[in-house]
Phi, psi and omega in degrees: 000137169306211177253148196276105191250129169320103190315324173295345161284352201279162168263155180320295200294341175288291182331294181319287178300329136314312194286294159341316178289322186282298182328321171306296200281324154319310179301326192290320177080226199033038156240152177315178178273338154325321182270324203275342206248313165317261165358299205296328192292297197288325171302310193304342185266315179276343179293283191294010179276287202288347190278326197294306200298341192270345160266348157300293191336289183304338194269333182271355171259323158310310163318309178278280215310303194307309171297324186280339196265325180079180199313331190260354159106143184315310207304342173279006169230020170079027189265169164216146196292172168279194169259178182282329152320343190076354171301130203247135180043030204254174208245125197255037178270198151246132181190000000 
């Protein structure tokens, strides 16, 4: 396992990919229950490593839509929201 760094230092992609590593090696098995319980506490630190960078993420994409459609919303600048596809108005029938 890599080295144990303090989480408010890590970047999403570092968090990530530790963690991915520590999961490898729970799934692999052969470690005590000691090592495997070590393991499980540091997956549990990079998951909440990686949840906060992904709700910064979501709260600074949120921020920016909102400053671009401003207070009323896209419809009040003749805009339509988009879909969760990112598609803006469009109709998902074939017709």
């Amino acid at each position: 396992m890599t080295a144990r760094t303090d989480g408010s230092a890590l970047g999403y992609e570092q968090a990530r990919d530790e963690l991915i590593e520590v999961v490898r090696r729970l799934e692999a098995g052969g470690t005590t229950l000691e090592e495997s319980l070590a393991l499980w506490e540091r997956g549990e630190e990079l998951a909440k490593v990686c949840r906060r960078w992904l709700d910064g993420a979501r709260a600074r994409l949120d921020a920016a839509l909102a400053e671009r459609d401003g207070p009323e919303g896209p419809e009040a600048t003749g805009g339509t929201a988009a879909s969760a596809d990112g598609r803006r108005g469009e109709d998902d029938t074939d017709g």
